[in-house]
C-alpha positions in Angstrom: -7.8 13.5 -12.3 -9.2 16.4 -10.4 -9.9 14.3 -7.7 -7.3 12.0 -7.6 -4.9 15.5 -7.2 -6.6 16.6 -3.8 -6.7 13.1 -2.6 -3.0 13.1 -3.0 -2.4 16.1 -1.5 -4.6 15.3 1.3 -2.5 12.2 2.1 -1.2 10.8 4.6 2.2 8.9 5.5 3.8 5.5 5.0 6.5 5.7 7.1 10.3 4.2 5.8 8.5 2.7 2.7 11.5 2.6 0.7 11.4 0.6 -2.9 14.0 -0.6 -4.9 14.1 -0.4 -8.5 12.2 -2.8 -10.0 9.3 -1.9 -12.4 9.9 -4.6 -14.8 8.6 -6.8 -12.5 6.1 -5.2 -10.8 3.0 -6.2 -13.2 1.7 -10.1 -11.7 2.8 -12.7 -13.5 0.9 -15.5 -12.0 -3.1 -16.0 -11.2 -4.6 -15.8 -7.5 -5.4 -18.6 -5.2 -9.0 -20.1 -5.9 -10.2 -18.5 -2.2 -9.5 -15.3 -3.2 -11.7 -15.1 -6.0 -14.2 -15.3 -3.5 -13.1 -12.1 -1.4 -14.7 -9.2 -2.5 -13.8 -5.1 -1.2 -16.0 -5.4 1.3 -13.9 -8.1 3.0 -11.1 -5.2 3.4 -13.4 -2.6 4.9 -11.1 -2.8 8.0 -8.6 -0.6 6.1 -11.1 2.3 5.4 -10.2 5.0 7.9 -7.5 7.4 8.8 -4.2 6.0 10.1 -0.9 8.2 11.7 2.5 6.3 12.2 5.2 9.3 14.4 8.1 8.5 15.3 10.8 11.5 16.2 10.6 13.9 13.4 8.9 11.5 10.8 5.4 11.5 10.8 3.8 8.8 8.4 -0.2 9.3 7.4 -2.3 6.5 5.7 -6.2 6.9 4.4 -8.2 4.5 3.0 -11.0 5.4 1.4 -14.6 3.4 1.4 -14.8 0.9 -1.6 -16.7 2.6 -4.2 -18.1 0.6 -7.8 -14.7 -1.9 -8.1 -12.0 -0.5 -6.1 -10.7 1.4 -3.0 -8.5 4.4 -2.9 -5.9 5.3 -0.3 -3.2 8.3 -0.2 -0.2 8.1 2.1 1.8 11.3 3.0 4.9 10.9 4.5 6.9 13.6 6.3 10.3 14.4 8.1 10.5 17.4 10.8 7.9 18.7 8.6 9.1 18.3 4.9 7.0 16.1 2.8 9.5 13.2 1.4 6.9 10.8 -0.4 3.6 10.8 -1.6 2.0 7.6 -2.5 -1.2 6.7 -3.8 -2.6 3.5 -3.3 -5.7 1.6 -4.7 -7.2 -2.1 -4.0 -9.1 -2.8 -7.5 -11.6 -5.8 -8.0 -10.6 -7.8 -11.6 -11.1 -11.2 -13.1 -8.7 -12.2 -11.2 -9.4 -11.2 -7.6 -8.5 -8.1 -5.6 -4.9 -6.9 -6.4 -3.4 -3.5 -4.2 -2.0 -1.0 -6.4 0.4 1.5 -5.0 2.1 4.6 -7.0 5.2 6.8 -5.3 5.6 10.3 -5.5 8.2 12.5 -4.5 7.9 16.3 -3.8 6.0 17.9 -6.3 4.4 15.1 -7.4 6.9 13.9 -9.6 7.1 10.1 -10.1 9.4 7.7 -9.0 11.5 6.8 -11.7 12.0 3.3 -10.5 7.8 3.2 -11.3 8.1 4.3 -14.8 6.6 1.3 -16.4 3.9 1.3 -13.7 2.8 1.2 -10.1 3.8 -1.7 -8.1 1.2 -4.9 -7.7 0.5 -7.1 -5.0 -2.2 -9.7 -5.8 -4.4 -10.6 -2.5 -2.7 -14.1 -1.5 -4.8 -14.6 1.8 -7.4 -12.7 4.0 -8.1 -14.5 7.5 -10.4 -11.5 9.2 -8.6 -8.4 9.6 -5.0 -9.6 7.8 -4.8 -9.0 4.6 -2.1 -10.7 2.8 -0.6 -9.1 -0.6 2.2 -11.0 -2.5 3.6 -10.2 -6.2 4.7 -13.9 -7.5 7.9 -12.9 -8.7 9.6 -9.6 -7.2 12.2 -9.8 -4.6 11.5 -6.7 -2.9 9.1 -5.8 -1.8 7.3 -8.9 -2.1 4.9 -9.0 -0.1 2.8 -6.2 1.9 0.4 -7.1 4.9 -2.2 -5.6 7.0 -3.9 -6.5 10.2 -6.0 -4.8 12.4 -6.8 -4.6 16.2 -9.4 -1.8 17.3 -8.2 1.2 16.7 -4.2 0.0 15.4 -3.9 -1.0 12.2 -0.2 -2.5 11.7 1.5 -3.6 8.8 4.8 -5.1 6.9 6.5 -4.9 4.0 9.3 -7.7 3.6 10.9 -9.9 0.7 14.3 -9.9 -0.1 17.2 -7.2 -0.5 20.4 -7.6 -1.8 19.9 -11.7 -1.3 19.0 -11.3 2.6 15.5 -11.2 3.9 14.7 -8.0 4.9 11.2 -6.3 6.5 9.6 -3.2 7.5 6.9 -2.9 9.8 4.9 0.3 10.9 2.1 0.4 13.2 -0.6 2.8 12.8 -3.0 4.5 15.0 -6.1 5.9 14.1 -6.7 9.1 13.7 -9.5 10.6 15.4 
């Protein structure tokens, strides 16, 4: 826990990563594809790295950690002319059943979002082709799915599935710090 506290506070932002509530649903219900059994952490090692999203005021900061034993840890800081509005902590673990991405929210304080109570949300790997990483929870509307893909030194992303019955996305587009 000591180290999983400066790791947070060290974090970085997320930009407009806003989640419905939905814990009930957030644990995977259904097993991964056969190929991804076969991906291991070090197929995702484009992700390690530091990674700043600004836009106006709001200034999103993303850092993946290198894999270390069976998982990778990532912290997310998000701020808005200069007040923090999320935290989130984020980890890719290695299991039976393939590499699932973890991700925990935060608010000021570090006080937990209560639509997380019964957990963090889940996102199963459901493809890797190079650098795009593919993440999708079987059964949750939103968010459903969250995706990754890098290009140099740009790592962009989106989160999408299905708000209040209409498809909906968000998609943030990092550069890396240097």
């Amino acid at each position: 826990m000591r180290i999983l506290l400066p790791l947070i506070l060290l974090a970085v932002l997320v930009s407009a990563f806003v989640l419905h509530p939905a814990a009930a649903e957030d644990a995977p219900q259904a097993g991964p594809k056969k190929a991804q059994a076969k991906t291991t952490l070090a197929d995702l090692a484009f992700l390690v790295g530091s990674w700043t999203e600004a836009e106006g005021p709001s200034v999103f900061a993303e850092t993946w950690l290198p894999a270390q034993g069976d998982a990778m840890a990532g912290v997310a800081h998000w701020t808005i002319q200069g007040r923090t509005r999320m935290y989130e902590m984020m980890s890719i673990e290695q299991g039976a059943e393939g590499l699932v991405l973890h991700v925990r929210h935060f608010h000021r304080g570090l006080v937990p979002w209560p639509s997380e109570a019964k957990g963090p949300v889940a996102w199963p790997l459901k493809s890797l082709q190079g650098e795009h990483a593919i993440f999708e929870h079987p059964t949750r509307a939103w968010p459903k799915r969250m995706e990754y893909k890098r290009s140099g030194d740009a790592l962009s992303g989106r989160l999408s599935g299905t708000q209040d019955g209409k498809p909906h996305a968000i998609p943030f587009s990092f550069r890396a710090r240097k």
